[in-house]
N, CA, C and O of each residue as an XYZ file, in Angstrom:
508
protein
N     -70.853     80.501    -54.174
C     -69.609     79.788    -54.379
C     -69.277     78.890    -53.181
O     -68.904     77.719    -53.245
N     -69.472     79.629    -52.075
C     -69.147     78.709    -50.522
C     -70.681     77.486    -50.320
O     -70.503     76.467    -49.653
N     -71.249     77.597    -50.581
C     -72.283     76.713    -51.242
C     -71.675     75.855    -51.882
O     -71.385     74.935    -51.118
N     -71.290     75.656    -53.000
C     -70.994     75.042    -54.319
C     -69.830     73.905    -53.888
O     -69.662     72.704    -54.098
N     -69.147     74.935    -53.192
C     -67.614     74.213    -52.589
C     -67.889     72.904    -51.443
O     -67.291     71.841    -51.278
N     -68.938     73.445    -50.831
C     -69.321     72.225    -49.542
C     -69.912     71.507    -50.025
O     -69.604     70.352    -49.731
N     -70.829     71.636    -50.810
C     -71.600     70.320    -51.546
C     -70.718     69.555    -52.371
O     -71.005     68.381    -52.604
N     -69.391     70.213    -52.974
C     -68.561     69.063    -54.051
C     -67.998     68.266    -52.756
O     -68.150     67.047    -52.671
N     -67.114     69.275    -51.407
C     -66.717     68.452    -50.729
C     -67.518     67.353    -50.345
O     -67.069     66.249    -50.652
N     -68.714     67.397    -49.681
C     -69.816     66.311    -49.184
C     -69.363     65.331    -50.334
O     -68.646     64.332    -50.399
N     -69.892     65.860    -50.951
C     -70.436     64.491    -52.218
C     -68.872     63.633    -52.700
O     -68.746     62.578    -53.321
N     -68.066     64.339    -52.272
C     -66.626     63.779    -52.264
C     -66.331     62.853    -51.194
O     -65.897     61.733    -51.464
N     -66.503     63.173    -50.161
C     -66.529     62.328    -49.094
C     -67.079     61.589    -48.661
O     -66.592     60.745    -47.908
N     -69.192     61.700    -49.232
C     -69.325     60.193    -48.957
C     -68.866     59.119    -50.202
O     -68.784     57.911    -49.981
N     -68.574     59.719    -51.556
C     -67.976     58.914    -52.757
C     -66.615     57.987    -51.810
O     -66.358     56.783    -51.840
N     -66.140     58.779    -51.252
C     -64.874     58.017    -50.859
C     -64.814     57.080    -49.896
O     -63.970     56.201    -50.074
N     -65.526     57.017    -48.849
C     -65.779     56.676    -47.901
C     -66.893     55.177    -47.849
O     -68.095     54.976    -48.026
N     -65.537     54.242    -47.458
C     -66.844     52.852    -47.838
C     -67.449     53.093    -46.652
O     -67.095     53.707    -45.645
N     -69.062     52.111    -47.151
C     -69.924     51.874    -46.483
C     -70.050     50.541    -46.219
O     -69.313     49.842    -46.914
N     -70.773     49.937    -45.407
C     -71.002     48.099    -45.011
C     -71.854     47.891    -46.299
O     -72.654     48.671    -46.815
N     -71.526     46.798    -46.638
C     -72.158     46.172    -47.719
C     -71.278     46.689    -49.081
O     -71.324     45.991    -50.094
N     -70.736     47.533    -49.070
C     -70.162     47.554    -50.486
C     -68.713     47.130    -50.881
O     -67.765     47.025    -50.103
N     -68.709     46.972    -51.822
C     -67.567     46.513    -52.425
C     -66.685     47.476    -52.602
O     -67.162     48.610    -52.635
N     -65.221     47.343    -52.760
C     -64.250     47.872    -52.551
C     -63.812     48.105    -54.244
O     -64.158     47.342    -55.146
N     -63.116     49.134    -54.387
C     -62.516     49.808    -56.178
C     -61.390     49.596    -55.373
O     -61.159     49.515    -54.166
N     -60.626     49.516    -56.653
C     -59.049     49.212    -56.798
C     -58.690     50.820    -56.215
O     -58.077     50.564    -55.179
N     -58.727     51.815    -56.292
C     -58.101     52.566    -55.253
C     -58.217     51.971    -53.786
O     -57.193     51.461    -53.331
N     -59.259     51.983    -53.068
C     -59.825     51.725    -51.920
C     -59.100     50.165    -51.391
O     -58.679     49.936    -50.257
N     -59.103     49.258    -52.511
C     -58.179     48.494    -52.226
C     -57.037     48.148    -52.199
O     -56.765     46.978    -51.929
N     -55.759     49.366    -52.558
C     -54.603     49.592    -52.377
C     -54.635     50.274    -50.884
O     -53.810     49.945    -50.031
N     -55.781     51.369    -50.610
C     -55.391     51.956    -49.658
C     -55.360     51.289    -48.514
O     -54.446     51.294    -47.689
N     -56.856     50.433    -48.449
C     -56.423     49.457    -47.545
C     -55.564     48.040    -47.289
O     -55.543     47.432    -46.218
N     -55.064     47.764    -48.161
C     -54.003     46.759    -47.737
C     -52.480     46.763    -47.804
O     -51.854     45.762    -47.458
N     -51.758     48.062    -48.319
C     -50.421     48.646    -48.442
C     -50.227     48.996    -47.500
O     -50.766     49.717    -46.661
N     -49.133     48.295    -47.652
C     -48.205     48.531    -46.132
C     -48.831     48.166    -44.895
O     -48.479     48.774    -43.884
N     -50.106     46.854    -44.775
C     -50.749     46.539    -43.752
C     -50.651     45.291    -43.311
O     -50.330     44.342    -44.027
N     -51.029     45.196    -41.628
C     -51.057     43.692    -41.560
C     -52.218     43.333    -41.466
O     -52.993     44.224    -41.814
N     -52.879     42.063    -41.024
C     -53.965     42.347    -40.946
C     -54.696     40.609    -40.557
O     -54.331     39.548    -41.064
N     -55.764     40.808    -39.544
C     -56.140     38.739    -39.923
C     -56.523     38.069    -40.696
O     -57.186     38.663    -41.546
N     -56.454     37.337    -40.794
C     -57.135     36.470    -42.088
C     -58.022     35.125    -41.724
O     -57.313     34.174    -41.395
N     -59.585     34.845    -41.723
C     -60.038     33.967    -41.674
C     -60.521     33.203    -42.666
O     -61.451     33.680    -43.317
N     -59.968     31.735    -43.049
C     -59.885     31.353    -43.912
C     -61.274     30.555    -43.741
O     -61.531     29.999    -42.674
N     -62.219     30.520    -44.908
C     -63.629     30.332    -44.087
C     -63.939     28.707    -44.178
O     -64.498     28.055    -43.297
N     -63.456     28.208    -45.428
C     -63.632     26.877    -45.815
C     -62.677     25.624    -45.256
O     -62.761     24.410    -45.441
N     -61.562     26.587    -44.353
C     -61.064     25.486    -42.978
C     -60.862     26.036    -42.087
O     -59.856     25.716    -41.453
N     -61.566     26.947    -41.678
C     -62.147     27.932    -40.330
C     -60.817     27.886    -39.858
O     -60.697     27.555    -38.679
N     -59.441     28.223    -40.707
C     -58.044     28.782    -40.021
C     -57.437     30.046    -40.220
O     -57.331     30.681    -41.269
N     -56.984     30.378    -38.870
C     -57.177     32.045    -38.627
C     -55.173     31.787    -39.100
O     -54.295     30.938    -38.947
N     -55.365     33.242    -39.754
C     -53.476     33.272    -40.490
C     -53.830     34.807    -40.327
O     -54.849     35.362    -39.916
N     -52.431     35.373    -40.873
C     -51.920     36.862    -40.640
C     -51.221     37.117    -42.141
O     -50.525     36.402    -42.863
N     -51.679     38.318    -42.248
C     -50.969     38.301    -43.805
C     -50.661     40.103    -43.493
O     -51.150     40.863    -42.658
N     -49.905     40.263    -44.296
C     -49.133     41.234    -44.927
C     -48.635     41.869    -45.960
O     -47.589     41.415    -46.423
N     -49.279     43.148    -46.633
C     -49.241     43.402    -48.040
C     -48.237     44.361    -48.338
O     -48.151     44.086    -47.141
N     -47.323     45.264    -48.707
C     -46.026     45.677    -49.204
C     -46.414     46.276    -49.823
O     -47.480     45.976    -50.361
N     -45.611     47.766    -50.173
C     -45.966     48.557    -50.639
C     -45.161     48.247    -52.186
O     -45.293     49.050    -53.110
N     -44.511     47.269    -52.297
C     -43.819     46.879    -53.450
C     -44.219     45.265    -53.936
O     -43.594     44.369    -54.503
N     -45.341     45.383    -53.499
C     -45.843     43.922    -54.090
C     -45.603     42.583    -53.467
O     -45.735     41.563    -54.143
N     -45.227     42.540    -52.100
C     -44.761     41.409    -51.264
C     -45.740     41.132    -50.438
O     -46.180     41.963    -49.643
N     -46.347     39.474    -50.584
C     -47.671     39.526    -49.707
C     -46.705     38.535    -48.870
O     -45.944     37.633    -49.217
N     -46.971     38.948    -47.937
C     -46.888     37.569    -46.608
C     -48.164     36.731    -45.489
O     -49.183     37.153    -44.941
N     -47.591     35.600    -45.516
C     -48.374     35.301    -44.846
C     -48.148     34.081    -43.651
O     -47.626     32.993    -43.895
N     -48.712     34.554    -42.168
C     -48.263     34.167    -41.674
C     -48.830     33.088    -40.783
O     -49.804     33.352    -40.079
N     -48.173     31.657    -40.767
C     -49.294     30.473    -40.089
C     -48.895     30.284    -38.696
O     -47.864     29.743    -38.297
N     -50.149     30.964    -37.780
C     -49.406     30.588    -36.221
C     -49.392     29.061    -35.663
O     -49.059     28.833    -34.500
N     -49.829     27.881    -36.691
C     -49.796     26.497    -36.329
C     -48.885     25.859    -36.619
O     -48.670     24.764    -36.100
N     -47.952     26.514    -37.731
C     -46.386     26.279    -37.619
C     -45.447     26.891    -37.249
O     -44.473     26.430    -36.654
N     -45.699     28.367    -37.664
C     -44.687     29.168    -36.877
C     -44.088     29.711    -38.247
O     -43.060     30.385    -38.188
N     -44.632     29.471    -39.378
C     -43.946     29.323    -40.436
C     -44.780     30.477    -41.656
O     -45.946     30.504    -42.050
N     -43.677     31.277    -41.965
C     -44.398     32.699    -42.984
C     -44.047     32.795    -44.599
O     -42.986     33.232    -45.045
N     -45.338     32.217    -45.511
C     -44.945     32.125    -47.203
C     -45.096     33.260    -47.529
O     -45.909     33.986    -46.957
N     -44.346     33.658    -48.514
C     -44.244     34.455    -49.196
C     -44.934     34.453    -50.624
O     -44.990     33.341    -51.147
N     -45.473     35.520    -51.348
C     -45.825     35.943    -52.751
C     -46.070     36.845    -52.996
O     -45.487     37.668    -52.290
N     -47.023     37.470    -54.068
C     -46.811     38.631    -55.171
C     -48.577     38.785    -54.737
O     -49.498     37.969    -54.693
N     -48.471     40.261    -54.463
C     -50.304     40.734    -54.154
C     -49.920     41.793    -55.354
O     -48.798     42.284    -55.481
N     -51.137     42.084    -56.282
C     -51.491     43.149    -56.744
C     -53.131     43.419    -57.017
O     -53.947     42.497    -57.003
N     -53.435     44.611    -57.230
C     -55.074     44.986    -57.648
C     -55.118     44.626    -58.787
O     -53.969     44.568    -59.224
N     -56.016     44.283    -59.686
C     -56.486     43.672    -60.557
C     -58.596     43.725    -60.947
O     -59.380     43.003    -60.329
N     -59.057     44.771    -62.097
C     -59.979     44.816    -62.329
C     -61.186     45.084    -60.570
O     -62.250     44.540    -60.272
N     -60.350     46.126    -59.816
C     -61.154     45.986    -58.559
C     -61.401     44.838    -58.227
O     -62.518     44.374    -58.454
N     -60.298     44.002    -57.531
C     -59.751     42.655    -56.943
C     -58.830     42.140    -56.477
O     -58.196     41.450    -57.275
N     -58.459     42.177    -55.473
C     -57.199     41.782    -54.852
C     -56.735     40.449    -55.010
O     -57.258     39.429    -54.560
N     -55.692     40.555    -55.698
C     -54.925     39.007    -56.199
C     -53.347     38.588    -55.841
O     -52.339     39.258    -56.067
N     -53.442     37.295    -55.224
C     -52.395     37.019    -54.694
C     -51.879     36.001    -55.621
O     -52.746     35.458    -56.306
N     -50.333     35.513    -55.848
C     -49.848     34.248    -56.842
C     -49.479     33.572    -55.716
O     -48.257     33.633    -55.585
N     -50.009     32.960    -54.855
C     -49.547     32.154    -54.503
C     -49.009     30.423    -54.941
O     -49.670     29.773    -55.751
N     -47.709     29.831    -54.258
C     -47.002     29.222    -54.711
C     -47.852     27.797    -54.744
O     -47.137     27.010    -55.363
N     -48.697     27.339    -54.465
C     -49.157     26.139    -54.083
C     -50.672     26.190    -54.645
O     -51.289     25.192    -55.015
N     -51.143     27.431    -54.648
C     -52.759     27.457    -55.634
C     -52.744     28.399    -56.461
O     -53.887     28.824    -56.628
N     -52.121     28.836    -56.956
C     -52.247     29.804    -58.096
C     -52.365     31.418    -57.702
O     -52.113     32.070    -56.689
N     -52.772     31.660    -58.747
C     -53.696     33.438    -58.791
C     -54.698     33.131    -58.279
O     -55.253     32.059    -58.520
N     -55.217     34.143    -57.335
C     -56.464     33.691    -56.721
C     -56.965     35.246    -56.373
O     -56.458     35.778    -55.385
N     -57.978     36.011    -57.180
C     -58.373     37.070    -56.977
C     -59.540     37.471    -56.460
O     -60.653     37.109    -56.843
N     -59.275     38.281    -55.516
C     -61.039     38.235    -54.604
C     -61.635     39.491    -54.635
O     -60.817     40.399    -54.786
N     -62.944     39.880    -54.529
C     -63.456     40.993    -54.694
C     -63.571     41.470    -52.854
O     -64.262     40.863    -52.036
N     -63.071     42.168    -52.681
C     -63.626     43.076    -51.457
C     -64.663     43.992    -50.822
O     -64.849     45.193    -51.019
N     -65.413     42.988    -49.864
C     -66.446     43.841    -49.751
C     -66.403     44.395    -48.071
O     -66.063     43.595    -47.200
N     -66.592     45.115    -47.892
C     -66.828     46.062    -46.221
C     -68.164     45.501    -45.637
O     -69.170     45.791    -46.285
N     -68.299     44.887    -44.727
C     -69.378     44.402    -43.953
C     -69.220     45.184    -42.367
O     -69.610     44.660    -41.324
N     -68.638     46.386    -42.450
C     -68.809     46.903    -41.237
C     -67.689     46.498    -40.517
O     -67.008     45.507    -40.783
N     -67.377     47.851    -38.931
C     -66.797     47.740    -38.159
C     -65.511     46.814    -38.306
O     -65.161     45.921    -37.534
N     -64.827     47.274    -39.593
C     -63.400     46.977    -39.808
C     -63.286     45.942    -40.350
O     -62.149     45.530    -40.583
N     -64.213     45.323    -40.657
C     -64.480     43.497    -41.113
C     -64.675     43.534    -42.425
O     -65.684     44.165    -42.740
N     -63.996     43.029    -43.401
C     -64.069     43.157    -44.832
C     -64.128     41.180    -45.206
O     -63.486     40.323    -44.599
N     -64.915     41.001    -46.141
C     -64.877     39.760    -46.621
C     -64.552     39.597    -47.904
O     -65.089     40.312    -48.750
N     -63.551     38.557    -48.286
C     -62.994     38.474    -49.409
C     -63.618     37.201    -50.295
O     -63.689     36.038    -49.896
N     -64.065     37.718    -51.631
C     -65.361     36.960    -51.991
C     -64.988     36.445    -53.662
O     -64.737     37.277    -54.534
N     -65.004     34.802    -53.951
C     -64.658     34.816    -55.646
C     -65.635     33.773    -56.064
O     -66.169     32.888    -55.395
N     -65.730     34.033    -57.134
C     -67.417     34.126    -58.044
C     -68.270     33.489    -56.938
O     -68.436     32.285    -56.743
N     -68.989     34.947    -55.971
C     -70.216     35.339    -55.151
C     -69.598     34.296    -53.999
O     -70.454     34.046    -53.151
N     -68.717     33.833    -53.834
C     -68.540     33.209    -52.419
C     -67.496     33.018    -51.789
O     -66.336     32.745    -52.096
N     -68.415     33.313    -50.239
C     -67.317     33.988    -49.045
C     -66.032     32.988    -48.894
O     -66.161     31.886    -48.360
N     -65.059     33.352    -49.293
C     -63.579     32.606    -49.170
C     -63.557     33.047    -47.955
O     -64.366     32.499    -47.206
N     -62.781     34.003    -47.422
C     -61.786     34.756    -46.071
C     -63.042     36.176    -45.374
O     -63.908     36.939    -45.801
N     -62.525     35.893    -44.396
C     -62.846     37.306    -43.233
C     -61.730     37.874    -42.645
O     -61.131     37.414    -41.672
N     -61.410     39.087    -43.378
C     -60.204     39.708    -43.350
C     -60.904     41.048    -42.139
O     -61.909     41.722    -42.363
N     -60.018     41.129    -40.882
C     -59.952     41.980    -40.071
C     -58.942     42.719    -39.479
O     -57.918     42.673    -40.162
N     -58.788     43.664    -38.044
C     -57.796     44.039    -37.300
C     -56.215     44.640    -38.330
O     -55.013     44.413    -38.197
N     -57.176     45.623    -39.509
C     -56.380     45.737    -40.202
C     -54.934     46.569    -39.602
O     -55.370     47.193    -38.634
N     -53.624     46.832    -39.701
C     -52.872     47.615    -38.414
C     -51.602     48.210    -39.478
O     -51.353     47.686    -40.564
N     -51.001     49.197    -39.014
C     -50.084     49.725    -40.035
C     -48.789     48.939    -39.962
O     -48.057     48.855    -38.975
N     -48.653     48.512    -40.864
C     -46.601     47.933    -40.334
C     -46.721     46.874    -40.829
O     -47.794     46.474    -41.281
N     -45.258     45.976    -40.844
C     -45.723     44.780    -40.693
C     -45.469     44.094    -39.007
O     -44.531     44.393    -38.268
N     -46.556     43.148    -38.702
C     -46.613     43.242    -37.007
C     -47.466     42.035    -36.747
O     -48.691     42.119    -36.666
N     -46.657     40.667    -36.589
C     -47.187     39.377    -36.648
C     -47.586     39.348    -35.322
O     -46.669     39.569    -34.532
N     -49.042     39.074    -34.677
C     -48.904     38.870    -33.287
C     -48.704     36.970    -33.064
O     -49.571     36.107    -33.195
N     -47.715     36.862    -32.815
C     -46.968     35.634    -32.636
C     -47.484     35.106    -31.186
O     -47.235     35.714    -30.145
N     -48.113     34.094    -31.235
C     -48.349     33.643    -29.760
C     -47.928     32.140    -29.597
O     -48.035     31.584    -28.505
């Protein structure tokens, strides 16, 4: 029985536990972005922003080249994180873990954002 019990735990824990290279499930992607802040590299105009996800559906986001923070609606979606933003739409990305805290946010097979320095709160480092 004490056998039986450690092997469900194991096999529970590496199930849960991302690895580099894989993609993120809609659990895994609530856990990591609720209630988080986190960087955002935007890859296709190499501009670094700060965003912020809510445990009630409030994404923020924050531009340190104006000083200036938009607001919209994040939810999971088919294992995909989707934001409405006001100026481009729904825009839903698949999440994948590339290691050492670095997750890349990816829509049909290509790298949009390099999302890092994920941190609990919301907590703009304003410079």
């Amino acid at each position: 029985m004490i056998k039986r019990t450690i092997l469900v735990l194991t096999a529970f824990l590496f199930t849960s536990t991302v690895i580099a290279d894989e993609f993120l499930n809609t659990e895994q992607i609530k856990a990591l972005f609720t209630n988080q802040s986190f960087d955002i590299n935007v890859v296709a105009r190499d501009m670094n922003l700060q965003g912020y996800d809510s445990a009630d559906g409030v994404h923020l986001v924050y531009v340190p080249a104006t000083g200036k923070t938009a607001e919209s609606k994040w939810w999971v979606e088919d294992n995909k994180h989707c934001v409405d933003h006001p100026k481009y739409g729904v825009k839903c990305k698949s999440i994948k873990s590339v290691g050492n805290g670095v997750y890349h946010g990816i829509i049909d097979g290509k790298l949009t954002q390099k999302l890092s320095n994920f941190r609990a709160g919301k907590s703009f480092n304003k410079k």
